[in-house]
FIMARMAR-400504 format. One line per field, with one value per residue (C-alpha): residue in one letter; x, y negated, z negated; residue number from 1. Coordinates in steps of 0.2 Angstrom, whole numbers. Example, Ala and Ser with C-alpha at 12.3 -4.5 7.8 and 13.67 -1.06 7.14 Angstrom:
REM FIMARMAR-400504
resn	[A|S]
px	[62|68]
py	[22|5]
pz	[-39|-36]
resi	[1|2]
This chain:
REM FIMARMAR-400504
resn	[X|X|X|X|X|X|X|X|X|X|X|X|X|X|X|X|X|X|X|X|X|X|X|X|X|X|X|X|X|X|X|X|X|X|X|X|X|X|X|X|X|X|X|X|X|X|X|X|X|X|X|X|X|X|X|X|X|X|X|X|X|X|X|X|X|X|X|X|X|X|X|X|X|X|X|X|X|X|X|X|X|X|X|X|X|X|X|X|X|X|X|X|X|X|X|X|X|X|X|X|X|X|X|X|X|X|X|X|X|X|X|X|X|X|X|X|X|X|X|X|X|X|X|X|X|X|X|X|X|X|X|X|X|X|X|X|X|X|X|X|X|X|X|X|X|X|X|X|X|X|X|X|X|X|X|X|X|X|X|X|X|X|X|X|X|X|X|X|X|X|X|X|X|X|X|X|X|X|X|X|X|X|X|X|X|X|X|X|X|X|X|X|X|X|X|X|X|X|X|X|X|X|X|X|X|X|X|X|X|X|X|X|X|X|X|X|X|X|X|X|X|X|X|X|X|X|X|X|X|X|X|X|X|X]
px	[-76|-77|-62|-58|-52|-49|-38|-28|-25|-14|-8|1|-14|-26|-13|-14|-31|-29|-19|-30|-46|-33|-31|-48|-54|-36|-45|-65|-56|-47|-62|-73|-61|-47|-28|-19|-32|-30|-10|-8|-19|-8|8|-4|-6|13|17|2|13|28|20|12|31|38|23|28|45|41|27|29|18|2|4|-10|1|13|-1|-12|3|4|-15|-13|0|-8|-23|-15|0|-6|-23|-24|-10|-16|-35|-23|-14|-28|-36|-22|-21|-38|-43|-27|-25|-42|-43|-27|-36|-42|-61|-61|-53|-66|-71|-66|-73|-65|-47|-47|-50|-38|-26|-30|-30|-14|1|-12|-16|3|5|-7|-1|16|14|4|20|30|20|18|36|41|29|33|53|61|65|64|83|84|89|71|74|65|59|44|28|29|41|35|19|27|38|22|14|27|31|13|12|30|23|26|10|14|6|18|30|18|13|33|35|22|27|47|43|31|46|56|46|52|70|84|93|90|87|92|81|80|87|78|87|82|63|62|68|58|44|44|45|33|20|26|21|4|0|9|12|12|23|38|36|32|48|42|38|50|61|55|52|73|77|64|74|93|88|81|96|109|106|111|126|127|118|126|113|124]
py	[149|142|129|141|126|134|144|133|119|120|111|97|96|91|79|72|69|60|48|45|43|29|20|19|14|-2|-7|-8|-14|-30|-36|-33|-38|-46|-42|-37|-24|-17|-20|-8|4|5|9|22|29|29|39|53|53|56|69|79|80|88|99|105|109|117|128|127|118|122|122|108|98|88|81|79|69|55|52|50|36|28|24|20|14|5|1|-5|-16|-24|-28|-33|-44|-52|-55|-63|-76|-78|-94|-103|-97|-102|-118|-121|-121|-141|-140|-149|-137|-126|-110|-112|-97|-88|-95|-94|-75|-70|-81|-71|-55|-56|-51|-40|-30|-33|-22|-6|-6|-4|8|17|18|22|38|44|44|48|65|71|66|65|84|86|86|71|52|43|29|13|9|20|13|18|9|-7|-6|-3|-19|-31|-27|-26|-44|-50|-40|-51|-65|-69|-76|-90|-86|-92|-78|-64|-69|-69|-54|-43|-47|-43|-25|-22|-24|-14|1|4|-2|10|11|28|29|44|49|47|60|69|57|41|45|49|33|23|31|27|8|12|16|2|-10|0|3|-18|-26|-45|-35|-45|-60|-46|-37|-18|-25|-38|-21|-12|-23|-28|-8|-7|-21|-13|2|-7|-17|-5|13|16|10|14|26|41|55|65]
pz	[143|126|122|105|94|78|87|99|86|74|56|66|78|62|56|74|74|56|67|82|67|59|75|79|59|64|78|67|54|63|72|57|40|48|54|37|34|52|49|36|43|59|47|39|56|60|42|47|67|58|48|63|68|51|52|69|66|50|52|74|84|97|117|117|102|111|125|110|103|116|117|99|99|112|102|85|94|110|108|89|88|105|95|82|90|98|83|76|87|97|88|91|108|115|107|116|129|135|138|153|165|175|169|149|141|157|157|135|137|150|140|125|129|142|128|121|139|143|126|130|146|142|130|143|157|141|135|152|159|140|142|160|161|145|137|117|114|122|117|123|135|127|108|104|104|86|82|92|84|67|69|76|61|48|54|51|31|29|32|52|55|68|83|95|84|86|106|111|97|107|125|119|112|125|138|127|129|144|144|149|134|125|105|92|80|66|55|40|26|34|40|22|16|29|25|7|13|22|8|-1|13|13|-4|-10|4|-6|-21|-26|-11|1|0|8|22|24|20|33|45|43|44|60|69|63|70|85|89|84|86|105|100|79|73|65|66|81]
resi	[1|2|3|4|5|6|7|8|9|10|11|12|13|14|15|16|17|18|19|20|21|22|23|24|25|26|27|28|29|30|31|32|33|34|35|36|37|38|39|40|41|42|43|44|45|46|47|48|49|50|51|52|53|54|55|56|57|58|59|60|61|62|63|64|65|66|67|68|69|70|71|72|73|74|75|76|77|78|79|80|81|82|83|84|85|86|87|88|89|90|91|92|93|94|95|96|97|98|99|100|101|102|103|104|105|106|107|108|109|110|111|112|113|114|115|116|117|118|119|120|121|122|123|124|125|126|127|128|129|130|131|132|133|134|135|136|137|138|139|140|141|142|143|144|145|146|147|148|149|150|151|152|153|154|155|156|157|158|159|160|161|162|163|164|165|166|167|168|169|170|171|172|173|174|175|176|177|178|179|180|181|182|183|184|185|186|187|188|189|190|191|192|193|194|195|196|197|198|199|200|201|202|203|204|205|206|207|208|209|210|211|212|213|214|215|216|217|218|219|220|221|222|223|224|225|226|227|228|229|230|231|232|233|234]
């Protein structure tokens, strides 16, 4: 039985695959150039995910799209931003870590790794119970790992670098993936505007003291804090 992949994907489906490709390009890119390469690679991810939903519901979408979706977001959402993280703040976290205790080398990678595993693992839980529970008209219970990822990484391009900051920052959204409070989306109008910020943060992220992604990174946590209660796209 041939898997027929011209025919089975669709528009969207390529512009999904551009995400994934991304993700994995963040994850290279932060262990071999550093975290504000693999920063503004994981915002270029989230404007191609955004695509691949215009797409979608402009031109419709393939059976295999929306499973093809989550296993997208989890790698440029979930995975790169965890490598990220970690290699944001692995030097300062394992030389935290007093040499005289047993097992150093041991102890300074668990220590190093835990918000980043806590991260993939929640945006794991999230994708699943988003994919199999949560219909398409519906508000989604917790922030999206796009939007978590987005604001990590916004933070760090604003110039958030302290790694206490970015270790409480990650374990915060983390939990908030999964937290029972459902969000709107964002309607055509705004996704527009944030996606122009977006490019700016990607294109000049240190333009004018940072101010894209000190932009987006203010309109990520307004949306984050107030549009289960707010927001006016109903």
């Amino acid at each position: 039985m041939s898997l027929q992949v011209r025919r089975r994907l669709g528009v969207a489906d390529v512009m999904t695959l551009l995400n994934a490709t991304l993700g994995v390009v963040a994850m290279v890119v932060a262990v071999s150039v550093g975290p504000t390469a693999a920063a503004r690679l994981i915002l270029l991810a989230a404007v191609t995910d955004a695509l691949d939903g215009i797409i979608a519901r402009s031109r419709g979408g393939s059976e295999v799209g929306p499973l093809l979706d989550s296993i997208a977001d989890l790698v440029s959402f979930g995975a790169a931003p965890a490598l990220f993280l970690y290699v944001a703040t692995r030097d300062v976290v394992s030389g935290a870590v007093p040499a005289s205790i047993p097992l150093t080398e041991t102890v300074a990678i668990l220590a190093v790794s835990a918000v980043p595993a806590l991260f993939v693992v929640f945006s794991l839980v999230r994708t699943a119970l988003y994919t199999v529970y949560v219909g398409e008209g519906e508000n989604r219970p917790g922030i999206q790992n796009t939007l978590a990822a987005s604001v990590l990484v916004a933070a760090f391009l604003a110039g958030v670098t302290m790694v206490p900051a970015l270790l409480v920052g990650g374990a915060v959204l983390s939990v908030l993936m999964v937290a029972p409070v459902p969000y709107p989306k964002l309607t055509a109008r705004d996704a527009m505007v944030m996606g122009l910020v977006q490019a700016g943060a990607i294109l000049r992220p240190e333009l004018a003291a940072r101010v894209f992604p000190r932009a987006l990174l203010v309109a990520a946590l307004a949306y984050m804090t107030l549009a289960p209660r707010y927001y006016w796209a109903d």
